[in-house]
Structures are given as C-alpha cells and as structure tokens.
N, C-alpha and C positions, 0 to 999 in steps of 0.2 A: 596656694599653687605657685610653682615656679618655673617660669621657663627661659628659653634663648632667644631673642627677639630679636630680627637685622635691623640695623637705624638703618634712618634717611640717609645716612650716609657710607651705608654697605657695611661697617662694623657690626659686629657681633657681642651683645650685652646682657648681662643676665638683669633680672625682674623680677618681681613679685605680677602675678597675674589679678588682675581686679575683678573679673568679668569672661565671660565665655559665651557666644553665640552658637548655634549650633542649629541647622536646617537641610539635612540630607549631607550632602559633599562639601556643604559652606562653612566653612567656620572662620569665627573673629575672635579678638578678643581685644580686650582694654587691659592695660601695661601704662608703664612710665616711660617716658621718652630718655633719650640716651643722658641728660642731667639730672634726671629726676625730679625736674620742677614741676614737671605736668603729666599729664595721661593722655591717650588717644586709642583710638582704635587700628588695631592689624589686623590684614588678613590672613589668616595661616598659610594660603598660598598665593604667591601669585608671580608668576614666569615657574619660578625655583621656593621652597619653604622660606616662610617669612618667619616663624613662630617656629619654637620646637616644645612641646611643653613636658617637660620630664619627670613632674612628681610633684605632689600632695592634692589637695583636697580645698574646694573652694567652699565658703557657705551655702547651706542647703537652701538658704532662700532663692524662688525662679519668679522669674515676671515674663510670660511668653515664653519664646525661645532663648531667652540667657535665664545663667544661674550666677550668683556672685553673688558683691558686697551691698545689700541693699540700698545703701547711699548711693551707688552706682547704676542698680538696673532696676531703681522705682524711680528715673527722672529720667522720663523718653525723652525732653526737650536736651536733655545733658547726654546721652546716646548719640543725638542726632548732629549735635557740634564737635561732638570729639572725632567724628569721622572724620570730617574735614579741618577743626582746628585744635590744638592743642588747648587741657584746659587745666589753666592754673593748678596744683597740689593747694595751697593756701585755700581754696574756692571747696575742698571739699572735706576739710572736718579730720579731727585730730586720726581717727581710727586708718584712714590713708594714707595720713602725713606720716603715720609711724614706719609705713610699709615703703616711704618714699628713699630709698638706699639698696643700695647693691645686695640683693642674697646670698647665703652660701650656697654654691653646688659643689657637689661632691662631684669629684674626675670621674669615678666610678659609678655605678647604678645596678643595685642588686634586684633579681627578679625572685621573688618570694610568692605572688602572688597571680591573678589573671589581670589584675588592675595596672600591678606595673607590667607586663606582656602587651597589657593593650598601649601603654605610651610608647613604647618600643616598635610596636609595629605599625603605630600610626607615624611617625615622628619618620619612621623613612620609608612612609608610602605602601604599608604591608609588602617590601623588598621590592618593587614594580620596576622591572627591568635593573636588578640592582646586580653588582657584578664582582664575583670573589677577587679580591686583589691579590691575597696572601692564605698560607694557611702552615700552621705549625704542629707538633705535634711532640711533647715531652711529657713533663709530670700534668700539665694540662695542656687543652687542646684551643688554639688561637686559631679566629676570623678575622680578615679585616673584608669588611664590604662596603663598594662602592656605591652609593641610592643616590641614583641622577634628580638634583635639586636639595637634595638634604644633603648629605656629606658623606663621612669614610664612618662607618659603626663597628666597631672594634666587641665581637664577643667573645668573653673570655669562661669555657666550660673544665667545672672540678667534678673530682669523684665519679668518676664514666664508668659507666653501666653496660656501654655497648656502642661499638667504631666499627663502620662498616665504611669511612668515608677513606680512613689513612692506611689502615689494615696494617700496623705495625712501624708502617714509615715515617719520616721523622718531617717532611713535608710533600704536599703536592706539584707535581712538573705542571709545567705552563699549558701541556693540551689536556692534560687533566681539570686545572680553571676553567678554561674557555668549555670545556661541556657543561658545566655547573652555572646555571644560569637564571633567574627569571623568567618564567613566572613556578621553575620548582623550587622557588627554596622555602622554607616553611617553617615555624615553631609552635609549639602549640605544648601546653601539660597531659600530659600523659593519664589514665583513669588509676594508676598508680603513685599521682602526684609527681613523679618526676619530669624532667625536660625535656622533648623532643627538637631537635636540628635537624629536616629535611632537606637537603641533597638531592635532590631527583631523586632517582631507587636506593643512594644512601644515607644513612644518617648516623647521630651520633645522639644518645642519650647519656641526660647525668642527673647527680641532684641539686646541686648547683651551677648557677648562670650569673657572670655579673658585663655590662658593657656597657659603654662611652659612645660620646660621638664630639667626633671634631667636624664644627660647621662648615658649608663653603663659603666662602667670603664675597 
C-alpha cells in the first residue's frame, strides 16, 4: 500500500504504508518518516488530512483493529512506541528495510474498480463541503475540486455516455460553480458498470474515470 504522508515538517512524501488502524472515523497508520530511517505512526486526520492513501493492498494478516506487515502489528509494545517515537528501520528485519525508499506514484490514478472509488472518496473526505474550481469540457470532460483539508482533485472523464452538467459548452460561468456544491456532489458505478458524477440534479456519466490530487501543504 502506498500513500502521501505530511512530515513533521509540513512537506509532502510519498511511502510505502506498513500498518493500517481502523476503529469507526479513527484511522492511523505506520509509514516511514521523511528519511526513511524509521517508522512511526500518522493519524489520517488531524486539523487537515495527514495521510492520503492512494493504492494497493496491504497483507491480509489483522491483530485487533490493524491489518499489515506482521512484524509490525504482532508487537503491541512496537505499536505503542512508534506513536510517540520513531523507531529505528535497522530494528525491524530485512522485509521493511527493503520497503525503506521512496515509492513510485503514478501522477494519475485510474478507477477501474469500487476499491479504487473507495481511496478516491475517502482521501478527500467523500467531497464534504468540497468546491468546483474549474470545469472543462472538450474531447473529455475536466474537474478540478477543492476538499477543505485534502487538496485540489483533478478528475479527468473519457468516452461519456451522458452530460447534463455542460449541455454542449465548452466551460462552466462562475454562478454556475457556486450552485454546485457539497454535500451534492457524488460518484458512485452505475448497475451497468459505468461512472457516475453527480452534480446536484446534474451529472455526467462515462466508462472511464482517471484523477490526481495535489496535496495542501
């Protein structure tokens, strides 16, 4: 699993994720700190997104409420230090040390599935007061949205199906934005497998969906 982590010192770093807590609206997880000598624990939120986690698959091993790397969440006393201190990469066994460097992320992020829809819509709060910046409208059809605490999410829809947002225009005017707002906006796959983009009363569907997010810093 890989995600965007804020250091301690308000930058933004990508990670390999170790570890995932998860207890209602809580979630943590265990990452590498911005050198990658050690691990620690994030909270996903806290003021504004700490964590964004954008894609893959941690091991199916769970101890309680975390799931991850064994060596990680079958040592409650190693849980309970890395809240508070960082704890050495050397300290925990080659299978971590390999994962201790910088991941690829890909600029883009394709939704092909409900798994990736669900990172998408956690990662900037299922859209919660989130606010259209921009919106375009050519061979495909471009979002950018603002999600207060996460960042600007940039989605980019192919092969449309059905535009009841643009109705032929090539963008939308500024009091057209400001009625599109939080808490209508909405995605969700369709019982036909295609994309839905709710809009209040309009939307746009397609068969393809792929989008980014530039964090806030």
């Amino acid at each position: 699993m890989v995600g965007l982590i804020r250091g301690d010192r308000g930058g933004v770093y990508a990670s390999h994720i170790l570890a995932l807590y998860e207890k209602g609206r809580k979630k943590e997880v265990v990452a590498f700190t911005e050198d990658f000598r050690a691990v620690k624990r994030f909270p996903v939120w806290r003021v504004k997104r700490r964590v964004y986690i954008l894609d893959g698959r941690l091991p199916e091993e769970r101890r309680s409420r975390w799931t991850g790397y064994p060596v990680i969440i079958s040592d409650e006393a190693l849980l309970k230090r890395v809240k508070k201190h960082p704890e050495p990469v050397e300290a925990l066994g080659e299978e971590v040390k390999n994962l201790a460097m910088p991941p690829f992320v890909a600029e883009w992020h394709d939704i092909r599935k409900q798994s990736d829809l669900y990172y998408l819509t956690s990662l900037s709060g299922n859209f919660y007061k989130a606010k259209i910046e921009w919106g375009a409208h050519g061979e495909k059809i471009v979002f950018a949205l603002r999600c207060p605490g996460a960042g600007l999410v940039t989605i980019e829809m192919s092969d449309i199906s059905h535009d009841s947002v643009f109705k032929g225009k090539a963008a939308l005017t500024e009091e057209e934005l400001t009625k599109i707002k939080a808490p209508e906006i909405d995605l969700f796959f369709t019982e036909s497998g295609q994309i839905l983009l709710a809009l209040g009363e309009r939307c746009v569907q397609c068969e393809k969906l792929r989008w980014k997010i530039d964090a806030e810093e």
